[in-house]
C-alpha positions as CSV (number, residue, x, y, z in Angstrom):
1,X,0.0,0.0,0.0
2,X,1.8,3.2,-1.0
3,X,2.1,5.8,1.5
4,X,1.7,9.8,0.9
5,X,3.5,12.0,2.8
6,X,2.2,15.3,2.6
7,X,2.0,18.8,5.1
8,X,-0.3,18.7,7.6
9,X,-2.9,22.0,8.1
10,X,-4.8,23.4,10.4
11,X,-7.9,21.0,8.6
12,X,-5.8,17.8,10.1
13,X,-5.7,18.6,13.3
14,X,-9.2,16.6,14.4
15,X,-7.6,13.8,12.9
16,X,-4.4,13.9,14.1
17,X,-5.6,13.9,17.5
18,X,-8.3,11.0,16.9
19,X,-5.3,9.1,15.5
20,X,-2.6,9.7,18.5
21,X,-5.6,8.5,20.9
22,X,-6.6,5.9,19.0
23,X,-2.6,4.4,18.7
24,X,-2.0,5.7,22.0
25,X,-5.2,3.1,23.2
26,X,-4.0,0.4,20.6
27,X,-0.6,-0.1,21.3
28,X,0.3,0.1,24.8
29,X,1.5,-2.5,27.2
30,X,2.9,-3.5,23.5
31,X,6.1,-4.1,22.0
32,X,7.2,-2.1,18.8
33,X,8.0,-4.6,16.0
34,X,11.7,-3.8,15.1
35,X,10.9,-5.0,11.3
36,X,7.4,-2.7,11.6
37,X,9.8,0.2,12.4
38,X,12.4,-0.3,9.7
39,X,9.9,0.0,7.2
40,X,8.7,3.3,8.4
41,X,11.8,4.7,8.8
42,X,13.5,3.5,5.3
43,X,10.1,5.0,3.7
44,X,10.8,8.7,5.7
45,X,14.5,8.8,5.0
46,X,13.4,8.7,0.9
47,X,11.3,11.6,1.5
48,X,12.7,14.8,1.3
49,X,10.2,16.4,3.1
50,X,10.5,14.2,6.3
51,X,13.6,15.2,8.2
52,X,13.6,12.8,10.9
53,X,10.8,10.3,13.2
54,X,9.6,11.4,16.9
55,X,8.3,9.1,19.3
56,X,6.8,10.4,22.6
57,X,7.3,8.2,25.7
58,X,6.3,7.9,29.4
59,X,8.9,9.5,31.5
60,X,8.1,5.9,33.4
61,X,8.1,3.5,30.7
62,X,11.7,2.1,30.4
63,X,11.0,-0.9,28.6
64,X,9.6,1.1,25.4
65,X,12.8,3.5,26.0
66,X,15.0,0.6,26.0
67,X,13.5,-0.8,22.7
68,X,13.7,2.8,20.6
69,X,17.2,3.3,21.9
70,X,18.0,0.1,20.8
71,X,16.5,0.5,17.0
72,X,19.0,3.4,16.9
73,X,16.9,6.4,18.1
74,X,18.3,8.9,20.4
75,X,17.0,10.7,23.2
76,X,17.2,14.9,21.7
77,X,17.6,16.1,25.0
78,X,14.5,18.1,26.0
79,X,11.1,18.3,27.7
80,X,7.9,18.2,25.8
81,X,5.2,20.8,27.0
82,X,2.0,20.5,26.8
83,X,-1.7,21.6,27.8
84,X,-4.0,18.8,29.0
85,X,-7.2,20.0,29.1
86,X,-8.9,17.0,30.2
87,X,-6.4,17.1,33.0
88,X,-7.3,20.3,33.7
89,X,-11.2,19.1,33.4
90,X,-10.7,17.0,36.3
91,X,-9.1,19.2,38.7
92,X,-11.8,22.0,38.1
93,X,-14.6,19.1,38.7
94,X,-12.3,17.4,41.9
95,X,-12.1,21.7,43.3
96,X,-16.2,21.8,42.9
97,X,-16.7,18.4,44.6
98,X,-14.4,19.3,47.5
Protein backbone atom coordinates (compact mmCIF):
# COMPACT_ATOMS: atom_id res chain seq x y z
CA UNK A 1 0.00 0.00 0.00
CA UNK A 2 1.83 3.21 -1.02
CA UNK A 3 2.11 5.84 1.50
CA UNK A 4 1.71 9.77 0.91
CA UNK A 5 3.54 12.03 2.85
CA UNK A 6 2.22 15.34 2.63
CA UNK A 7 2.04 18.79 5.07
CA UNK A 8 -0.28 18.71 7.64
CA UNK A 9 -2.90 22.02 8.10
CA UNK A 10 -4.79 23.41 10.36
CA UNK A 11 -7.85 20.95 8.63
CA UNK A 12 -5.82 17.80 10.13
CA UNK A 13 -5.73 18.64 13.34
CA UNK A 14 -9.22 16.61 14.38
CA UNK A 15 -7.58 13.76 12.94
CA UNK A 16 -4.38 13.86 14.14
CA UNK A 17 -5.60 13.89 17.50
CA UNK A 18 -8.27 10.98 16.93
CA UNK A 19 -5.28 9.06 15.49
CA UNK A 20 -2.63 9.65 18.51
CA UNK A 21 -5.61 8.51 20.86
CA UNK A 22 -6.59 5.85 19.04
CA UNK A 23 -2.58 4.35 18.75
CA UNK A 24 -2.00 5.68 22.00
CA UNK A 25 -5.24 3.14 23.22
CA UNK A 26 -4.03 0.41 20.56
CA UNK A 27 -0.64 -0.11 21.32
CA UNK A 28 0.29 0.10 24.84
CA UNK A 29 1.51 -2.50 27.19
CA UNK A 30 2.88 -3.55 23.54
CA UNK A 31 6.14 -4.12 21.98
CA UNK A 32 7.20 -2.10 18.85
CA UNK A 33 7.95 -4.60 15.98
CA UNK A 34 11.74 -3.85 15.08
CA UNK A 35 10.86 -5.01 11.32
CA UNK A 36 7.45 -2.72 11.57
CA UNK A 37 9.81 0.21 12.41
CA UNK A 38 12.36 -0.34 9.67
CA UNK A 39 9.93 0.02 7.19
CA UNK A 40 8.65 3.32 8.41
CA UNK A 41 11.80 4.72 8.84
CA UNK A 42 13.51 3.47 5.26
CA UNK A 43 10.05 4.98 3.70
CA UNK A 44 10.82 8.68 5.73
CA UNK A 45 14.47 8.76 4.98
CA UNK A 46 13.40 8.69 0.94
CA UNK A 47 11.28 11.59 1.51
CA UNK A 48 12.68 14.76 1.33
CA UNK A 49 10.18 16.43 3.09
CA UNK A 50 10.51 14.15 6.26
CA UNK A 51 13.57 15.16 8.22
CA UNK A 52 13.58 12.79 10.92
CA UNK A 53 10.78 10.25 13.18
CA UNK A 54 9.60 11.39 16.85
CA UNK A 55 8.25 9.14 19.35
CA UNK A 56 6.80 10.43 22.61
CA UNK A 57 7.33 8.20 25.71
CA UNK A 58 6.28 7.87 29.35
CA UNK A 59 8.95 9.50 31.47
CA UNK A 60 8.12 5.87 33.43
CA UNK A 61 8.12 3.53 30.67
CA UNK A 62 11.68 2.08 30.39
CA UNK A 63 11.02 -0.95 28.64
CA UNK A 64 9.58 1.08 25.38
CA UNK A 65 12.75 3.54 26.01
CA UNK A 66 14.99 0.65 25.95
CA UNK A 67 13.49 -0.76 22.70
CA UNK A 68 13.73 2.80 20.64
CA UNK A 69 17.22 3.27 21.87
CA UNK A 70 18.01 0.07 20.76
CA UNK A 71 16.53 0.46 17.05
CA UNK A 72 19.02 3.36 16.86
CA UNK A 73 16.94 6.41 18.11
CA UNK A 74 18.33 8.85 20.36
CA UNK A 75 17.00 10.72 23.25
CA UNK A 76 17.20 14.92 21.74
CA UNK A 77 17.64 16.09 25.04
CA UNK A 78 14.52 18.12 25.96
CA UNK A 79 11.05 18.30 27.72
CA UNK A 80 7.95 18.19 25.84
CA UNK A 81 5.22 20.80 27.02
CA UNK A 82 1.99 20.50 26.77
CA UNK A 83 -1.66 21.59 27.82
CA UNK A 84 -4.02 18.81 29.04
CA UNK A 85 -7.25 20.01 29.15
CA UNK A 86 -8.92 16.98 30.23
CA UNK A 87 -6.38 17.14 33.00
CA UNK A 88 -7.29 20.33 33.72
CA UNK A 89 -11.21 19.11 33.41
CA UNK A 90 -10.65 17.01 36.29
CA UNK A 91 -9.06 19.22 38.66
CA UNK A 92 -11.79 21.96 38.12
CA UNK A 93 -14.58 19.06 38.66
CA UNK A 94 -12.30 17.35 41.94
CA UNK A 95 -12.07 21.71 43.25
CA UNK A 96 -16.15 21.76 42.88
CA UNK A 97 -16.70 18.38 44.56
CA UNK A 98 -14.43 19.25 47.54
Amino acid sequence: MPVTIRDASLSDAETIAAYNSAMALETEGRQLDAALYRHVEALARQDPRCCGIRLYVEHENQRAQETYLALGMLKPGYDVMEVDFRKEAIQEQESSNA
